[in-house]
C-alpha positions in Angstrom: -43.4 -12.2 -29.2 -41.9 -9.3 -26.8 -38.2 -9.1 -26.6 -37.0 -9.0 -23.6 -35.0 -5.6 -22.5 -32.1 -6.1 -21.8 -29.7 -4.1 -19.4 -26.5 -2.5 -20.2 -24.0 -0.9 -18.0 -23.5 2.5 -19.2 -20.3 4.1 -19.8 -20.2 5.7 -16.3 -21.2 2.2 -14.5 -18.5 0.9 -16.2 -15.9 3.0 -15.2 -16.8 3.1 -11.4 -16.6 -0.3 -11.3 -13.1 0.1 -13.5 -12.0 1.9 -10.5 -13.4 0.0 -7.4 -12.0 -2.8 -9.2 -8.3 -1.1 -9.0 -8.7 0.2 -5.9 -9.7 -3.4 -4.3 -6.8 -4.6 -6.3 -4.0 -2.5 -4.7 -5.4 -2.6 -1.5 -5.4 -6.5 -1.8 -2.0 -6.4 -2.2 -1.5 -4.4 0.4 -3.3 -6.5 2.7 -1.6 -9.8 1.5 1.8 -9.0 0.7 3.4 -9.3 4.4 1.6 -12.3 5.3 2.8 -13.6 1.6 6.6 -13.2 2.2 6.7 -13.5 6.1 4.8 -17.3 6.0 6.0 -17.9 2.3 9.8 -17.6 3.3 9.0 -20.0 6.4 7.6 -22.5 4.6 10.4 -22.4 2.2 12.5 -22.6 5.1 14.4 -19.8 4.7 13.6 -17.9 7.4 12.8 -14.4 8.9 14.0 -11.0 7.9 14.7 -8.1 10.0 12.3 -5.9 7.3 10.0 -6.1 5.1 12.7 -4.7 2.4 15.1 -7.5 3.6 13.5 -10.3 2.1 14.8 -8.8 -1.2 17.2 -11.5 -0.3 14.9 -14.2 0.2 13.0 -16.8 -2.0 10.3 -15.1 -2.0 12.1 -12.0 -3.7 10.2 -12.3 -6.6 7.0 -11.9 -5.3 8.0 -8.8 -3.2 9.5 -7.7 -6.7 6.6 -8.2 -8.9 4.0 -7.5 -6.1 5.3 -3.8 -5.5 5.6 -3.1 -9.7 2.1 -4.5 -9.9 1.5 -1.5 -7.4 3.0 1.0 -9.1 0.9 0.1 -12.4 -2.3 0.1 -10.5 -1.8 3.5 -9.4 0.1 5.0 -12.3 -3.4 3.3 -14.1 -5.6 5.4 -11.0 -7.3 8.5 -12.0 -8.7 10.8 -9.2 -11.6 13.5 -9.9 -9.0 16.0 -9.1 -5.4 16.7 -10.6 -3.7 16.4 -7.3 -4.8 13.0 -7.5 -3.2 12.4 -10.4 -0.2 13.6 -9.3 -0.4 11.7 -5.9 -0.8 8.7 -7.6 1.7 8.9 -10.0 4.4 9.9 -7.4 3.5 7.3 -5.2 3.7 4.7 -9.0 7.2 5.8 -9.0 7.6 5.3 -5.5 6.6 1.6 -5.9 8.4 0.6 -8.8 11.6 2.4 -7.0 10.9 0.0 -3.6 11.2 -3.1 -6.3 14.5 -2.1 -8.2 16.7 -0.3 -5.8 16.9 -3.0 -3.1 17.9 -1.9 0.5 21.6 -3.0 1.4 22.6 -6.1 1.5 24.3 -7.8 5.2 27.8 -7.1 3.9 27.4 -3.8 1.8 29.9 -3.2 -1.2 30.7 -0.3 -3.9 27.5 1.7 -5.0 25.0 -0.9 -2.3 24.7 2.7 -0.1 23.6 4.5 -3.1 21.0 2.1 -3.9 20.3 1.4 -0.3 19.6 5.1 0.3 17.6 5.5 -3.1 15.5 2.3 -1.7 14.9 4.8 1.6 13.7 7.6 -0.2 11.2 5.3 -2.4 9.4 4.0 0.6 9.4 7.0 2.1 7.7 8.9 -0.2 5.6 6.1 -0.6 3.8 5.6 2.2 3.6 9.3 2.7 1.6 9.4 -0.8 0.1 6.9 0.4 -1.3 8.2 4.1 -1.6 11.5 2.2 -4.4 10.1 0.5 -6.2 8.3 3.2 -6.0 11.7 5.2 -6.8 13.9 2.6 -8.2 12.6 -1.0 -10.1 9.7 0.6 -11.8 11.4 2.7 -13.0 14.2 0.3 -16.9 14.2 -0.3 -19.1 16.6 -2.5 -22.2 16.0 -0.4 -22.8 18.1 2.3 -24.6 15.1 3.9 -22.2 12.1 3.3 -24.1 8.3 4.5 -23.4 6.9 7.9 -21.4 4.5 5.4 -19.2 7.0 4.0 -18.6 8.6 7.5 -17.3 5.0 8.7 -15.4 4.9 5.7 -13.7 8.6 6.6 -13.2 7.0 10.2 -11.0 3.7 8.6 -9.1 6.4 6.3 -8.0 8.2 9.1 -7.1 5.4 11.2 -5.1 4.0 8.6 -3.7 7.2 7.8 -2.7 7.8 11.1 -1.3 4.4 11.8 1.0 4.7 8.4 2.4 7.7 9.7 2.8 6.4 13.3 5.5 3.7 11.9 7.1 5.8 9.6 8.2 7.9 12.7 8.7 4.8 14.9 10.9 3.7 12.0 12.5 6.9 12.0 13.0 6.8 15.1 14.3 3.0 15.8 17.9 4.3 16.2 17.3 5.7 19.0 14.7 3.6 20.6 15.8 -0.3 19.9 18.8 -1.2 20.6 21.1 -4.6 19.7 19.2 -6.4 22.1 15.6 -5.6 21.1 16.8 -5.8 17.3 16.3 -9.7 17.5 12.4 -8.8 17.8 12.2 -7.5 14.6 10.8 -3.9 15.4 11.3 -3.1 11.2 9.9 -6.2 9.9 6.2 -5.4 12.3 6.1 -1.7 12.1 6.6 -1.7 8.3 4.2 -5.1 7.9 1.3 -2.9 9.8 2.0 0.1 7.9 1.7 -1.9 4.7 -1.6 -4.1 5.7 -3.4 -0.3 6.8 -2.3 1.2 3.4 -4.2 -2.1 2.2 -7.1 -2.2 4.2 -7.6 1.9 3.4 -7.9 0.9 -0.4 -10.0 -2.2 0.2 -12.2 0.8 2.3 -12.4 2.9 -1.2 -12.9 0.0 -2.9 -15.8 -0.7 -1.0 -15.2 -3.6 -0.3 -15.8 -2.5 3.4 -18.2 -0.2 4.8 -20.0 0.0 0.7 -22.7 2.1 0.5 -24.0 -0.5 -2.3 -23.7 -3.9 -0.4 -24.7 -6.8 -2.2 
């Protein structure tokens, strides 16, 4: 009787798929996470919040919470082929787990809330600039001289996304200036920062290849 071969995954099969399955993970997250606490805090009929940081003081905090930590893990957990990946992805780890545990201010700020408020601030910013820095940059990266047409889409949705994270962070920026009390009841923080979120998402669900794969199934 012939035994039938059977097929193992080697130790490099198994660590690519190690990594798409990380990167499909964040960028599911991404993807999910203002839909989650927009409709979630609806249905729980509590209500709209003027950010995406704002329904810290929500029901739905604890997803936000745990959502953003399970972030940070994932990328502290990422390894890149380069150092500066490392390094990107551990800064933007911190990042995440600093968006979780210093919560912006509260309606009716007291003692150290600024201090926390403004170390909130500087989490998300240097979050999603670790984060459009790699879909500018590290994503779009290739050894071959001769990348696929499916890895030149894929370089066309990383700069897109890229692009689009950086477009709110200066609308954000600059929302002093350009809304005032009576456009404030539109929301202008709660949209710009839920698109900037669901393009960091669908820019790791691109690396993932879960989109555009040059392997589809």
């Amino acid at each position: 009787m012939v035994a039938t071969p059977t097929h193992r995954s080697s130790p490099h099969q198994t660590l690519v798929h190690s990594y798409l399955f990380l990167r499909r993970a964040i960028g599911v997250i991404g993807l999910g996470l203002p839909v989650v606490l927009i409709v979630g805090n609806l249905v729980l009929g509590d209500g709209m919040r003027l950010s995406i940081s704002g329904y810290y003081y929500s029901e739905v905090r604890d997803l936000m919470v745990g959502a953003m930590c399970a972030v940070g893990v994932f990328l502290f957990s990422y390894r890149g082929y380069e150092p500066i990946d490392n390094v990107v992805s551990n800064i933007a780890a911190v990042a995440a787990v600093g968006v979780a545990i210093f919560p912006t201010a509260p309606a009716h700020p007291m003692g150290g809330d600024g201090l926390v408020s403004l170390l909130h601030l500087v989490s998300s910013v240097v979050f999603f600039l670790s984060l459009a820095y790699f879909s500018l940059v590290l994503f779009r990266r290739s050894d071959d001289p001769t990348p696929t047409p499916a890895k030149r889409a894929r370089n066309r949705v990383y700069l897109a996304c890229g692009v689009i994270m950086l477009a709110c962070l200066g609308l954000l920026a600059a929302s002093v200036w350009l809304f005032d009390a009576a456009t404030a009841g539109m929301r202008p923080a709660l949209w710009l920062e839920s698109i900037a979120i669901v393009a960091f998402g669908v820019s790791w669900l691109t690396k993932g290849e879960a989109i555009l794969s040059d392997h589809p199934n």
